[in-house]
C-alpha positions in Angstrom: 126.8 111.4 172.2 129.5 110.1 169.9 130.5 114.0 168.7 130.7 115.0 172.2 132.8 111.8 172.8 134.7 112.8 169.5 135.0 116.5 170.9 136.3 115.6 174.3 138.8 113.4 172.8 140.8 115.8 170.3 140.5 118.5 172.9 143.1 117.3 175.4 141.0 116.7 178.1 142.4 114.1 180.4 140.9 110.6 178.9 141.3 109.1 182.3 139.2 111.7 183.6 136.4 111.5 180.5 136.1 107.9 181.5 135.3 108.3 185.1 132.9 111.2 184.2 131.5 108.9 181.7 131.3 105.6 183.9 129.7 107.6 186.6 127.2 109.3 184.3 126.1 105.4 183.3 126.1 104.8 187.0 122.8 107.6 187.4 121.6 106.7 184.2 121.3 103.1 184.7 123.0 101.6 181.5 124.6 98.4 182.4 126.6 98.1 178.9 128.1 101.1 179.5 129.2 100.5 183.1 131.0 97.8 181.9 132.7 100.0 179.0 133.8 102.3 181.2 135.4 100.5 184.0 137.0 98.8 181.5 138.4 101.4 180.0 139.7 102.6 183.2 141.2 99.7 184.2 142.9 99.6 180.5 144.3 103.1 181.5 145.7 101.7 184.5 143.0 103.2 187.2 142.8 100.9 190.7 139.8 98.5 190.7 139.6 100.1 193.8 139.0 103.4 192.8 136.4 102.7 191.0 134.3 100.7 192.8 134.2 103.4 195.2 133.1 105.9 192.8 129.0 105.7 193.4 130.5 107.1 196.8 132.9 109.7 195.6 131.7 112.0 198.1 132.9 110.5 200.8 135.8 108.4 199.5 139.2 110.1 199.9 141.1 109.1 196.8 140.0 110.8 194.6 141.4 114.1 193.7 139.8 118.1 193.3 139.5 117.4 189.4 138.1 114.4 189.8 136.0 116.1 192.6 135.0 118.8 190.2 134.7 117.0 186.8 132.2 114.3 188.9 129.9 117.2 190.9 129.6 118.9 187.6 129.0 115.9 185.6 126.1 115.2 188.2 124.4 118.3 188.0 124.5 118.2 184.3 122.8 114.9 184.4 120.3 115.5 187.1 119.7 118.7 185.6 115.8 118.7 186.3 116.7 118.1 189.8 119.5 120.6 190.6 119.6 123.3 187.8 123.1 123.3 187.5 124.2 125.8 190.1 126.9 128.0 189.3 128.6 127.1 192.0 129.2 124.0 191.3 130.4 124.8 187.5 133.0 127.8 189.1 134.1 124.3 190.9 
């Protein structure tokens, strides 16, 4: 986990974006320490309090936007592999 964290980091991906992906990953996964790394990070990078507690619910929220809306569906079916095989559709998103 640390290379990929390296990798995203020095490859110019939005770090904003990493640490939503991230906190919501630790949201499935259940890892409390993390959680609390991650919103904190995001609220160190400025990110509404608001916005994230709303993000078990990104689905149905309206702030947030079609990265976020990609980045977070793919993220899911990454980490729920077993249960949703990665569609394609979802990575063309």
């Amino acid at each position: 986990m640390a290379g990929l964290s390296r990798f995203v980091g020095e490859s110019g991906f939005d770090k904003t974006l990493a640490h939503l992906v991230k906190l919501r990953v630790s949201q499935i996964n259940g890892c409390a320490y993390c959680c609390w790394l991650h919103s904190k990070d995001l609220r160190a990078a400025g990110v509404k309090q608001s916005h994230i507690d709303v993000l078990p619910a990104w689905r149905e929220a309206v702030n947030f936007s079609a990265q976020e809306r990609a980045a977070l569906a793919w993220a899911e079916a990454v980490t729920l592999v077993s249960e949703t095989h990665a569609p394609d559709d979802v990575y063309q998103e």
